[in-house]
C-alpha positions as a Python dict, from the first residue, in 0.01 Angstrom:
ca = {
    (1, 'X'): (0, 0, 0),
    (2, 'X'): (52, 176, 333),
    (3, 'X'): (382, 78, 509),
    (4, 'X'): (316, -89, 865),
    (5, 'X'): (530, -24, 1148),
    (6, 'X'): (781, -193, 1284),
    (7, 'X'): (674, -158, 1627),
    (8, 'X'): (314, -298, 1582),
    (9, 'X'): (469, -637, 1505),
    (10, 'X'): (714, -622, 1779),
    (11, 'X'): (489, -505, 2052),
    (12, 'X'): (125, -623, 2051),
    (13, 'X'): (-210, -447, 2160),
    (14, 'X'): (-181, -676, 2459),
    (15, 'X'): (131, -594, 2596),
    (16, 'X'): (40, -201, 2526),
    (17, 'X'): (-259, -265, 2751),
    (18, 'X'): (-98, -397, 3017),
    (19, 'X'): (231, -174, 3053),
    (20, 'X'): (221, 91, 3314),
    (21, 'X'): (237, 421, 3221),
    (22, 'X'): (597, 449, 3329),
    (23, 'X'): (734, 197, 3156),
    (24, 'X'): (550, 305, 2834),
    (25, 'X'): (707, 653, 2855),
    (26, 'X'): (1049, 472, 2923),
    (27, 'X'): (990, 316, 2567),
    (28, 'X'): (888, 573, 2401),
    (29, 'X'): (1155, 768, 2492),
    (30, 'X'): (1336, 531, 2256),
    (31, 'X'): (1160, 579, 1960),
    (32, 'X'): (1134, 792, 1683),
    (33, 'X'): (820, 1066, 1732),
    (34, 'X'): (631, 946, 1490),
    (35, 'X'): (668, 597, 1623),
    (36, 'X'): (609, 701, 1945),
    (37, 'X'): (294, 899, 1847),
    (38, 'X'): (178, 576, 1652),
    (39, 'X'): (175, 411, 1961),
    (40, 'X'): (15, 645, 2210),
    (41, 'X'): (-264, 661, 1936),
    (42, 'X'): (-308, 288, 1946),
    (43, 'X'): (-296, 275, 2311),
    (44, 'X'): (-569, 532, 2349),
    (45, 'X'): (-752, 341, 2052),
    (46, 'X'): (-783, -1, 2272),
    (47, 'X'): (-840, 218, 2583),
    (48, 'X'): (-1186, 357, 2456),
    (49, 'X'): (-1281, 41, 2319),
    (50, 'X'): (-1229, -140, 2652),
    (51, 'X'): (-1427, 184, 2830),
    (52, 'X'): (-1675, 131, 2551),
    (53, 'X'): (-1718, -191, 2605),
    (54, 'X'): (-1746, -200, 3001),
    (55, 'X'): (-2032, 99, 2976),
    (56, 'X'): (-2236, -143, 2708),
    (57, 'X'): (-2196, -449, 2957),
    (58, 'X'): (-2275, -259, 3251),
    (59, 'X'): (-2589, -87, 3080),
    (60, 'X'): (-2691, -393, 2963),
    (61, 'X'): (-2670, -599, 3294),
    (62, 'X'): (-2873, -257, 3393),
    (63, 'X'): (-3130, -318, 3205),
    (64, 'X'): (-3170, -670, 3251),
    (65, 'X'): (-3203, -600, 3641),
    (66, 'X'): (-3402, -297, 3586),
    (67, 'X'): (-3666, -535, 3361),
    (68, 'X'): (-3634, -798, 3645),
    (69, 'X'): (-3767, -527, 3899),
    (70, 'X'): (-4012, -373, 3659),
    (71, 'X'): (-4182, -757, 3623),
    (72, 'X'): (-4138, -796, 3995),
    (73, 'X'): (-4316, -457, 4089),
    (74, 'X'): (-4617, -493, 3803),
    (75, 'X'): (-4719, -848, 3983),
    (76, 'X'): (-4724, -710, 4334),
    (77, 'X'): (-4925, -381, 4170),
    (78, 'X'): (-5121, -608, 3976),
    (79, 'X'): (-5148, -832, 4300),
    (80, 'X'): (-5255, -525, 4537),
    (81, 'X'): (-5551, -415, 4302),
    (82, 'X'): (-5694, -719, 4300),
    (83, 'X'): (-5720, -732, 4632),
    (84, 'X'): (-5878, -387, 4641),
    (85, 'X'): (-6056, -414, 4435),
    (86, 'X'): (-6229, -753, 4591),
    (87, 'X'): (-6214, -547, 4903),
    (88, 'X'): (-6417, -311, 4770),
    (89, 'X'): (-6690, -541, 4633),
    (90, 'X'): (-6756, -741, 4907),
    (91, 'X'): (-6767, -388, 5118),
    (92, 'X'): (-6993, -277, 4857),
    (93, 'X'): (-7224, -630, 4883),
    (94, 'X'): (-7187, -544, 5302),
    (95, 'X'): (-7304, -178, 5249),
    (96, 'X'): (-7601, -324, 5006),
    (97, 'X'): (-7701, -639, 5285),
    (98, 'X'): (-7653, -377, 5590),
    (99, 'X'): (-7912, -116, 5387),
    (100, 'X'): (-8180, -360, 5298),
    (101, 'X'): (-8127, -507, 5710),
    (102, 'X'): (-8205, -176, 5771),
    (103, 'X'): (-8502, -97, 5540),
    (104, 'X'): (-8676, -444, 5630),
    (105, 'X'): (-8642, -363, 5992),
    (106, 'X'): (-8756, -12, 5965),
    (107, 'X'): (-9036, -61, 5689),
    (108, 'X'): (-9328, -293, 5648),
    (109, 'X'): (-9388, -364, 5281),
    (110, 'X'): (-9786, -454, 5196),
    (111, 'X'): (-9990, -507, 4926),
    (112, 'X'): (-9815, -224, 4733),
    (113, 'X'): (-9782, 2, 5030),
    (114, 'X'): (-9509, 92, 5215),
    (115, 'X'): (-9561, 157, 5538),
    (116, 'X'): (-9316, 361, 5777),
    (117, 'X'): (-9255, 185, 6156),
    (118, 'X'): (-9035, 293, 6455),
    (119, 'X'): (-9103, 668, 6326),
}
């Protein structure tokens, strides 16, 4: 069985957190090296883990507004080709009534005969 130290029982992760940098050199001026070294590794330990942890909430949060966006800009794309595309049908029923206007004004259609006026 590995030996703990003494120091992890008399100084927790939270108070290693929270001690400025100063006073963390002032105590481990007091120590033994290895003690010291024991400490510094634990310190950087929690460090990373708290940097790990803020860059996995603040991609997550990311995401989540990025998908909120995403669903936001597929209904206005979805909303705009709708209206193009009934735009473009009822220019496309305009185009076919303004043609036959035009072909009932300008022709004469008889007993299977066409015949060609106003030319």
């Amino acid at each position: 069985m590995m030996k703990k130290n003494f120091f992890f029982f008399k100084i927790g992760d939270h108070e290693i957190m929270n001690m400025s940098v100063k006073e963390l050199n002032t105590l481990l001026k007091s120590m033994k090296p290895n003690d010291a070294a024991n400490i510094k590794r634990r310190r950087r330990i929690l460090k990373n883990k708290g940097y790990a942890a803020s860059s996995r909430h603040r991609q997550t949060s990311l995401v989540g507004n990025l998908s909120i966006e995403r669903n936001h800009l597929v209904k206005q794309v979805t909303k705009n080709l709708r209206k193009i595309f009934f735009l473009f049908l009822s220019n496309r029923f305009l185009n076919y009534n303004m043609i036959m206007k035009h072909y009932h004004k300008n022709y004469v259609v008889g007993n299977n005969d066409i015949l060609i006026s106003n030319y």
